[in-house]
N, C-alpha and C positions, 0 to 999 in steps of 0.2 A: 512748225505748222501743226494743228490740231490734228486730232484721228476724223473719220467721218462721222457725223451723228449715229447711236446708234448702236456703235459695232464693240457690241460690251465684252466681246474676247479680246480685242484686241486695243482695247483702249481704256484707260482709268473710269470710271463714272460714266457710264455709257446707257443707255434704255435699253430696260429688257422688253419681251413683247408685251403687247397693248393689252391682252389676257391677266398677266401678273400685274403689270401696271394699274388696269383699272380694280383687280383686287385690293392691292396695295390701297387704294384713294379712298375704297370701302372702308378700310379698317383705320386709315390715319381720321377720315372725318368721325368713324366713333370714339377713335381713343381721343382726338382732340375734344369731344364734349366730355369725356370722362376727364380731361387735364384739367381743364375750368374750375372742375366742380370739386376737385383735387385740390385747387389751389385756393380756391372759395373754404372748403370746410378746411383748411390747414391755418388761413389766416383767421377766421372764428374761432379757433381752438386756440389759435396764440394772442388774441388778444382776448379771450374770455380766463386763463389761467394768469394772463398779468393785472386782472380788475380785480376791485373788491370782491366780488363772488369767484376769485380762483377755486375757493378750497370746496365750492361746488361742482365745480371741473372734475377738481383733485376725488370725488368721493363718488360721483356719478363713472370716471374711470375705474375708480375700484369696484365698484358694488359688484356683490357675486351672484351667478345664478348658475343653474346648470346642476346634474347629480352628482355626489359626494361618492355614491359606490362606484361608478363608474372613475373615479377621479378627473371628472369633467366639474367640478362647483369651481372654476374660474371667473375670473375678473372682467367686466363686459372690454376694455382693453384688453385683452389675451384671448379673448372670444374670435375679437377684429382682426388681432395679427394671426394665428392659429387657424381658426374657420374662416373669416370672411377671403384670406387671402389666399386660403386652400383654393378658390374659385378663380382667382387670380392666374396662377401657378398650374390650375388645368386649361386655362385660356391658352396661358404660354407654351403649353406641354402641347396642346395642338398645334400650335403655330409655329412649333420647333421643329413636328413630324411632319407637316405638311411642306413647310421651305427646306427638307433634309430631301423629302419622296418628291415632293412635286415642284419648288420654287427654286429663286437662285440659288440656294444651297448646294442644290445637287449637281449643280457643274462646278467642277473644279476651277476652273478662272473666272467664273464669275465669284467661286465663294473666297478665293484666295486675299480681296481685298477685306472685305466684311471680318473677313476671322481674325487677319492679321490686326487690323483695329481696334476689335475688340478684345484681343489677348493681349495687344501694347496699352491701349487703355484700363487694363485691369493691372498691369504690370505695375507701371512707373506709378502709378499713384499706392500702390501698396508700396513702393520701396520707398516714398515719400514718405508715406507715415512711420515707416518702420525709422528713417534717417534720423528724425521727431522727437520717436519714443524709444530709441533703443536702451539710452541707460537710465531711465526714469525708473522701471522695476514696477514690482507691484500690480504685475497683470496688465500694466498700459498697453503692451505688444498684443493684446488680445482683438483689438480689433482691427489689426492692418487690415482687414478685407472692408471695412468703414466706406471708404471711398474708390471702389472698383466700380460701382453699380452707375448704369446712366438708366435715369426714369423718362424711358419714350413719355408717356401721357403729360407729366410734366413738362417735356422740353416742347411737345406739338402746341401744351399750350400760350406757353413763350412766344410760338410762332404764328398762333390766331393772333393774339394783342398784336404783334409789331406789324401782321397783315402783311407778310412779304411772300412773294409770290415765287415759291421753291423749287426749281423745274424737277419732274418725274424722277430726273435718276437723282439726286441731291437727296429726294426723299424717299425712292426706296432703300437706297445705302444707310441713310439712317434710322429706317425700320429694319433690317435686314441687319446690322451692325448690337442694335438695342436687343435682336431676336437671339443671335449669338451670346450678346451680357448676358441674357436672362439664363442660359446655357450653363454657366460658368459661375455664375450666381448661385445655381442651383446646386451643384457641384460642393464650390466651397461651402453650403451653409450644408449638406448635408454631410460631409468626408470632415470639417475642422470645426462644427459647433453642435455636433453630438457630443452632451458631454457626460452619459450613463446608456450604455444600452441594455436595454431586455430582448433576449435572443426569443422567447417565447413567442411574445406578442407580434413580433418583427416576423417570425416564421407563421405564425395565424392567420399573420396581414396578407399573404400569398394567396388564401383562399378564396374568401371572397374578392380581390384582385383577377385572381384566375378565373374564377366566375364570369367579373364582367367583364372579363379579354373575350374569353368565348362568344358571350351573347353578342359583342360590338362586333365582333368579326363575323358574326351573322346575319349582323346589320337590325339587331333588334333597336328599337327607339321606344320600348316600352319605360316610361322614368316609374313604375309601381315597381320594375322588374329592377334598375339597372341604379336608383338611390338608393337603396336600402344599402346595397351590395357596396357604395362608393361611400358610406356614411362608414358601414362596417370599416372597409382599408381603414376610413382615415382616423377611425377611435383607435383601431390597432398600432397605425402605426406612434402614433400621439403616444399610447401606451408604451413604445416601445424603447422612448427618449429620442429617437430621431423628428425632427421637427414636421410639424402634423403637415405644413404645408407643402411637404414630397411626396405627400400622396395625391397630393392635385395631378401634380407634373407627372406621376407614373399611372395613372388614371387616363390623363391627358396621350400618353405614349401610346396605350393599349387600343385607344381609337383609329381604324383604319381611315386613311384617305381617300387610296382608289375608290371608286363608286363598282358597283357590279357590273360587268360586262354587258348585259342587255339591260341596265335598268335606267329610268332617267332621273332627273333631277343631280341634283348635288354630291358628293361621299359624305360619309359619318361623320367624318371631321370637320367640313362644313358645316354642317348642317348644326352642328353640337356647337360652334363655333359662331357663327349665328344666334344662336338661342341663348347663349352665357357669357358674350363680348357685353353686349349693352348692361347685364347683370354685374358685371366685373369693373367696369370701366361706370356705370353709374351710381353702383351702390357700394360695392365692396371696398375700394381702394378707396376715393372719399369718407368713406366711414374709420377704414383703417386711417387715412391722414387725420381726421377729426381727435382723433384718441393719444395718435403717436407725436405729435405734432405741438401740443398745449406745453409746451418748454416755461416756469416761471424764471423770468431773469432771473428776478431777484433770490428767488429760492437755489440758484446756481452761483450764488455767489458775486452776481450783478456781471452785465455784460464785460465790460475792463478784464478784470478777473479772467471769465472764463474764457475770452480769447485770448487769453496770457497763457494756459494751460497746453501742453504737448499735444495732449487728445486732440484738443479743439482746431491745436494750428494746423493737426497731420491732417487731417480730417479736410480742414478749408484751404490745405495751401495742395492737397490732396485729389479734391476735385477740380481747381480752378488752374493750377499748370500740369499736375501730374496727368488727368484727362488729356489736355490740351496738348502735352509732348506726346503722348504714348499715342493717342488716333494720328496724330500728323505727323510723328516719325513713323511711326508702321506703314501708313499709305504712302513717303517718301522711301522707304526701304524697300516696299513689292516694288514702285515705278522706276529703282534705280534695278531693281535685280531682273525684272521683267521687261525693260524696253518700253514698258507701253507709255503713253502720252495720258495726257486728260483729254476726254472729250471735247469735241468742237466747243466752243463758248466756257469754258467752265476755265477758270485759273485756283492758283494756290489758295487764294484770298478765300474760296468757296471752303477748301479743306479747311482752312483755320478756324472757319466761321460753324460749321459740324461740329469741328474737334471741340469749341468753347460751348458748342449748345451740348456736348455728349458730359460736360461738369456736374450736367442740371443732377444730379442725384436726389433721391428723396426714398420714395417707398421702400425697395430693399436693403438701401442704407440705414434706413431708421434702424430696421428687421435687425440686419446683422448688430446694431449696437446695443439694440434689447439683448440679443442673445448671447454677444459677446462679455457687456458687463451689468446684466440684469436691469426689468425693467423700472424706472421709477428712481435707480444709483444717481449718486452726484454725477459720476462718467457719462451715465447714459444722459444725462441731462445738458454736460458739454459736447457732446455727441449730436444732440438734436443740435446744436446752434453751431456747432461746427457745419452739418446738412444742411441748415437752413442758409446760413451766412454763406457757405461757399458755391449753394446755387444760385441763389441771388445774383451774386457776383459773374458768376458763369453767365446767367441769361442776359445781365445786364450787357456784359463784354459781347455775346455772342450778338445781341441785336444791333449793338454799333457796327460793327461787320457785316451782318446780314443784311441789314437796312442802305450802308454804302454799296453793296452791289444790287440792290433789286430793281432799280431800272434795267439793268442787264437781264433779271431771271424775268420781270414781265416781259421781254423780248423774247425770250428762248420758251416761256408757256404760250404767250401766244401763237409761235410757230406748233409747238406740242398739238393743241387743238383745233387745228384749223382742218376744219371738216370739208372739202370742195365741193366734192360728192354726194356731203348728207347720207352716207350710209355707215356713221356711226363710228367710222375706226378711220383714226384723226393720218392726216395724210402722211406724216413723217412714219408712222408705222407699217403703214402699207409700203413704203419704201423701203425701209431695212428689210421687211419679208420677201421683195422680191430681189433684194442683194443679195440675201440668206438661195 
């Protein structure tokens, strides 16, 4: 017999309150227009690098600009992965502080599913790759972290085209799950893909860092005051071989959430969050897919070939069961060790159909294969088609699943919204508040 709606302590996939919820709706309807446009400029790039004007692709991704003393004269490609995703990466760093301080994160049973999913989803699809590549040699083993990464933006947008109607808790768990990847993403591209550091620069980057900790914590929102000081970090740390775009995410850390005690409106992290979501999600990550994304088959050795390659197979056989075992064994392994049930209306069928949409990898997958075997290598290039191919795959499989139950999830949205009252806060949540 199911739990009751709802009761997210005591039941697998449950609704948090209507507060987080409607935040959450906030941020999935902007990251879904940024997926679009994600997946818009990723297919322009791969079918403009396999036309006769490839090698205008190929020369428009190199051209350099930037200053040479500063050793910023990069590659408008390294510009996108480096800076633009630096904006990316302070998105996430907010939305990591804020679901740690203020969202499901910070209750232990509610975060105990989310994490577990996103640790077994990072897991198994790295011991996949490694399975792959272990006696290939020659550096293959550099990218096990390949296929760890689930791209929210790309998967939401998966889930505009099929138009299936995902109830509330299905879709904070897989924001909330993505928010953890990006955690752990973070993590391994800074501790196992530094691969020179300058202590100098790294200990300089503290300052103007500390700088703008102070001012945010004073709640200052001067951008004359608080970019200069976040440009500083992030030349420093760029400088310092750790990759530029941890200073997004330790920028992003440094932003308070609480609002001040008598003051009104939104906190910092709102509000900054706000102002650099639609920047992030429309300009930055599109732009990085446009650059990372232009894969020449043929220049990889024609497709046959390079899905014949170890990289390419750990990589796609990587995202599309290794995801797919690691989220849906870790959520069967809390619900065997915790007793709890799934939510009223929700079955296994729902979990499998998450697990195959959390394959979708893209963005920080590309990232880690630039970094792991440089960008522009033969590797890097079966790398993009292993990412490309084995999300494909993912979304394909996950919308056949998703699609056979969504008469089920229009049932369970429209119970989600149904207002009686007209005062805005849809009935089922008034009900769990007054069980609570």
């Amino acid at each position: 017999m199911g739990a009751p709606p709802g009761r997210t302590g005591r039941s697998l996939l449950g609704r948090g309150s209507w507060l987080e919820v409607r935040r959450i709706g906030d941020i999935l309807r902007l990251e879904t227009f940024g997926g679009v446009l994600l997946v818009a400029a990723a297919a322009v790039a791969l079918v403009w690098a396999n036309s006769p004007w490839g090698d205008v692709y190929r020369a428009l991704s190199g051209l350099r600009v930037g200053p040479s003393a500063l050793d910023l004269n990069l590659t408008l490609a390294q510009w996108a992965a480096d800076g633009l995703l630096a904006i990316f990466f302070f998105v996430a760093g907010l939305e990591l502080k804020r679901e740690f301080v203020a969202g499901d994160l910070r209750d232990p049973r509610r975060a105990t599913l989310p994490v577990a999913a996103a640790v077994g989803g990072m897991a198994v699809p790295a011991l996949i790759y490694v399975a792959f590549n272990a006696g290939v040699g020659d550096g293959a083993l550099a990218g096990w972290a390949i296929p760890t990464a689930t791209d929210i933006a790309f998967a939401l947008a998966v889930l505009a085209v099929i138009s299936t109607h995902l109830p509330d808790a299905l879709r904070t768990f897989l924001l909330t799950l993505a928010v953890v990847d990006d955690l752990l993403a973070i993590a391994i591209i800074a501790v196992f893909y530094t691969s020179s550091l300058a202590l100098v620069p790294l200990a300089l980057a503290l300052v103007p860092l500390g700088l703008f900790a102070v001012l945010v914590q004073r709640r200052v929102r001067s951008w004359w005051l608080l970019l200069p000081l976040a440009l500083a970090t992030w030349v420093l740390v760029h400088e310092s071989g750790v990759h530029a775009t941890v200073a997004g995410v330790l920028l992003g850390f440094a932003v308070p959430v609480a609002r001040r005690a008598a003051g009104p409106g939104p906190g910092l992290a709102e509000h900054f969050e706000h102002r650099f979501r639609p920047l992030s999600a429309g300009v930055a990550v599109p732009v990085f897919a446009f650059f990372a994304a232009g894969v020449s088959v043929v220049g990889a050795g024609g497709l046959g070939a390079s899905l014949g390659d170890s990289v390419t197979l750990g990589v796609l056989v990587g995202l599309v069961v290794g995801k797919t075992a690691g989220v849906l064994g870790s959520t069967w392994l809390v619900q065997r060790f915790t007793h709890a049930q799934l939510a009223e209306g929700l079955s296994w069928w729902d979990v499998l159909g998450l697990a195959l949409l959390a394959g979708v990898g893209f963005t920080v997958s590309l990232l880690i294969g630039e970094l792991a075997f440089g960008a522009g290598s033969a590797r890097d290039q079966h790398v993009k088609i292993g990412v490309l191919t084995g999300s494909l795959v993912s979304a394909l499989l996950a919308t056949v699943v998703l699609r056979v139950r969504n008469r089920r999830y229009r049932l369970l949205r429209a119970e989600e919204e149904r207002d009686t009252d007209s005062d805005g806060v849809p009935d089922v949540y008034e009900a769990d508040e007054t069980q609570d």
